[in-house]
Steps between C-alpha positions, in 0.01 A plus 500: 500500500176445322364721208247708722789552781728627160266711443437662810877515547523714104240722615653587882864553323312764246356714797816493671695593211689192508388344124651793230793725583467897569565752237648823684372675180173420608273759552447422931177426594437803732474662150180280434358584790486801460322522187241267623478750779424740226233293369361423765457865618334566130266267545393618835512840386260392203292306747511191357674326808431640854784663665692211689475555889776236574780585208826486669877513355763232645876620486782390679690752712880621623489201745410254234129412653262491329152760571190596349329855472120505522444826265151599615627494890877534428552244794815307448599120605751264492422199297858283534272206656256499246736499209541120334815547375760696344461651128764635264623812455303720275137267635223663687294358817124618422155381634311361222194735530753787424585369188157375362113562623321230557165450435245251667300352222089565512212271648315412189170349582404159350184678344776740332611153257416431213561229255731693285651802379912616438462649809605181782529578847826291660442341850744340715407134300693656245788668543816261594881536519571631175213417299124545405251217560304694266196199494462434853147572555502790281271771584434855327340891523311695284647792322315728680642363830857481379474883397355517873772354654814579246712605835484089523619420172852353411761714361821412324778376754232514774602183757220340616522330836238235689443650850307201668614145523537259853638629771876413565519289186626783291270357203405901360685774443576367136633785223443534156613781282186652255638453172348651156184286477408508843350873447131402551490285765416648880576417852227330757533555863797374655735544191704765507732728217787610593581803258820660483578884485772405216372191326782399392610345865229234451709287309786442786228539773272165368829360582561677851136431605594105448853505709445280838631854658208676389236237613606455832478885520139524289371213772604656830186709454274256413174514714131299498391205646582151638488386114488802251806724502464848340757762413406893496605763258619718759730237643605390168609814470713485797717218318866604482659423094829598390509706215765469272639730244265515160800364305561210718134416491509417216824291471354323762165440348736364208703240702182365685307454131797310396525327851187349506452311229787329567404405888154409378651234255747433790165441743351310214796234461469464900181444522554232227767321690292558835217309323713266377676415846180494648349268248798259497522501893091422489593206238792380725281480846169343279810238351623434893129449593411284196801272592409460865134410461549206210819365711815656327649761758620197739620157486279243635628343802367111533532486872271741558211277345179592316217748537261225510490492887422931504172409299346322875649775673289763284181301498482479858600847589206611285276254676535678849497835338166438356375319812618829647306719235817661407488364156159431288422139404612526191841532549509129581429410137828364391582445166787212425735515266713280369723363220410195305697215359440683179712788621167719475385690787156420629244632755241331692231680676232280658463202307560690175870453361605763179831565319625829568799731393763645723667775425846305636665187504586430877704290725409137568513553889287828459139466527220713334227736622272771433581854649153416730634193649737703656370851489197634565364883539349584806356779667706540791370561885171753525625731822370836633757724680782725360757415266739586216267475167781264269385658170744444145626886545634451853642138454695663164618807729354733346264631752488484872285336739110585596341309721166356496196333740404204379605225223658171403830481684779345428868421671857579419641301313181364314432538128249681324438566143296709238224413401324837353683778309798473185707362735275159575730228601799695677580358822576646829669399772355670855760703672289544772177416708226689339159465246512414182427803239169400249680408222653241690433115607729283704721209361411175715867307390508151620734428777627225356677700194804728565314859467777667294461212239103588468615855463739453250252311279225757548774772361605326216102506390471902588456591149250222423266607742539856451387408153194319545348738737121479466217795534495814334474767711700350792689199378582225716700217596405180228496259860353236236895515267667565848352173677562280211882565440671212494827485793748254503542409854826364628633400821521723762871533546533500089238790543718711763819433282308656160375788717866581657599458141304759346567726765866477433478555147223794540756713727756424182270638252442890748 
């Protein structure tokens, strides 16, 4: 159980009743309700709240069901399937807008700011679970308009609510609890207060408005469109809360202020050691990659000969391709590479011969390339007709498929990688027949090299090339760093044996 599920677990055992014991002494909490029954009928009486059409009482009777009485109609139901769960003796089912009045916040006008005043209007930007982001695009009233709409203003133990967020990501509806120097601060549009009849239930209800319970029963009345979810005052007051005895409240308030702190440091030391494992399981597959690609993971085998005879194999399958116009001429300019009696690693392009530095030391019966000799980025096949758009959303699973018209295709099976975006230089492979997204370019691997091998070495220089992006606004692959990485190349089966090898050890480390 992580910290947050803790959490939510503290704060569903407190609305049950489950998280202090109960005090027969207690005074019960039908006792409560009915003084804020009393005040809420003074304050109707006094007109300062409008006489509530939908106020209803819930009771349990002789046959232990559980019913509700609509006082303006008297019309009775039977709620037993609406009820979450059991309470204890001495606890009271209410709906939350029978309890508190709830106020829609006003629709300020941007013409209404002005740079500053102590009067700041709140807007949904900055009100979060349990705090203030008091400087998030701060804006503020006049004090003529906050005299003109005081109804709007925060009062002590006020909850303020966010009533807008996405739809069916539950990413609104976040409480906080208007403490003493909150007084001059008002709501925009689409933040609500929730202001109860006896103030002193806010403190266990910023709780009870938290408690997975009470969302799932806040957000089976949220409404709006494909992407904005909304919640409404009337059906937030609809929301079934159990209401405990005052007493209890406030031992309960007690034990989740002394709770907390402790799962927070709990959640703190987990996310440490999450970090940590996920750190030392990143260093432990970059260690099994380094030790493949310079020749470490796997003996070398003498029978199975050199690499040298791979190197023709490359050169003329990139000969027909460009006769083909599948790759550009200038994938045929081959650099070699070689070791010299001086143990020093030299490269000759042309006629022009330089010393160079590798990052490894490699094998004797491994040869040398750059990434281009056996890699090159392509742009795939230009098709018009329907097909699955591969974009980096849908090949992570985290969206589903749209189809497009037209565009580069590519096959199952193939590779592709990023070359635009933060993410420049992950590789895909295709699961399935479709065109490439635009962020995209195909990976022309030589047939000659065991594909998994190729792979492996492009992962092992992820981080590299998600460092070296270039461009500003939309950075991009560096194909210039990516071309000229230096790969070891062994022989083919020695190739197969280091991919099979890092497999192995990769299903170890999950």
């Amino acid at each position: 159980m992580n910290g947050k599920q803790l959490k939510n677990s503290i704060l569903q055992w407190a609305i049950q009743g489950k998280l202090v014991p109960q005090d027969p002494n207690d005074e019960p909490a039908s006792v409560l309700l009915e003084r804020i029954r009393a005040e809420k009928a003074r304050l109707v009486k006094e007109k300062k709240i409008k006489k509530d059409k939908n106020e209803s009482i819930i009771y349990r009777g002789d046959d232990n069901s559980y019913y509700e009485k609509f006082l303006a109609t008297g019309e009775v139901k039977c709620i037993d399937e609406e009820i979450p769960f059991e309470i204890p003796q001495g606890w009271e089912w209410v709906r939350l807008g029978n309890i508190a009045t709830i106020i829609g916040g006003y629709a300020y006008k941007s013409q209404d700011f002005i740079n500053s005043s102590n009067n700041q209007v709140l807007r949904l930007g900055n009100i979060k679970n349990d705090f203030l982001k008091h400087n998030a695009s701060p804006v503020y009233i006049s004090d003529d308009l906050a005299t003109k709409t005081d109804k709007f203003r925060c009062h002590l133990d006020d909850i303020l609510i966010t009533m807008t967020g996405t739809r069916k990501k539950r990413d609104y509806f976040f409480s906080y609890k208007v403490e003493q120097n909150d007084l001059n601060y008002f709501i925009n549009q689409r933040v609500g207060i929730l202001r109860f009849y006896i103030s002193e239930v806010s403190m266990f209800m910023i709780y009870a408005l938290k408690a997975e319970n009470t969302l799932q029963n806040v957000f089976q009345y949220e409404t709006g469109t494909a992407n904005q979810g909304n919640l409404g005052a009337e059906n937030i007051a609809k929301v079934y809360i159990p209401l405990p005895p005052l007493s209890e409240q406030l031992r309960i308030v007690s034990k989740i202020k002394e709770l907390i702190p402790l799962v927070e440091a709990y959640e703190q030391t987990q996310n440490e050691l999450n970090t940590l494992n996920t750190s030392l399981n990143e260093l432990l597959c970059k260690s099994i990659l380094q030790e493949a690609i310079q020749g470490k993971l796997v003996l070398q085998v003498a029978e199975e000969g050199t690499a040298q005879e791979l190197l023709e194999r490359i050169r003329q399958e990139k000969l027909q391709l460009v006769k083909e116009g599948k790759l550009k001429k200038s994938a045929l300019t081959d650099s070699v590479i070689y070791k010299g009696d001086d143990n020093k690693y030299y490269e000759r392009i042309n006629a022009q011969t330089v010393e160079i530095e590798l990052p490894f030391e490699y094998p004797n019966n491994w040869s040398v390339l750059r990434l281009k000799d056996i890699c090159q980025l392509i742009d795939g096949e230009k098709r018009n007709g329907k097909g699955i758009c591969l974009d980096a959303k849908y090949l992570r699973g985290k969206s589903s498929a749209t189809t497009v018209e037209k565009g580069k295709f590519v096959y199952a099976g193939d590779n592709i990688i990023l070359v635009d975006g933060e993410n420049s230089g992950e590789v895909f492979t295709v699961p399935q027949d479709g065109y490439m997204g635009s962020t995209f370019k195909q990976l022309w691997l030589s047939s000659a090299m065991w594909k998994p091998y190729i792979l492996a070495f492009i992962l092992f220089y992820k981080e590299d090339l998600r460092n070296s992006k270039r461009g500003a606004a939309i950075p991009h692959l560096n194909k210039e760093l990516f071309y000229n990485l230096p790969i070891g190349i062994p022989p083919y089966q020695e190739q197969q044996r280091i991919a099979e090898r890092i497999n192995e050890l990769s299903q170890l480390l999950k």
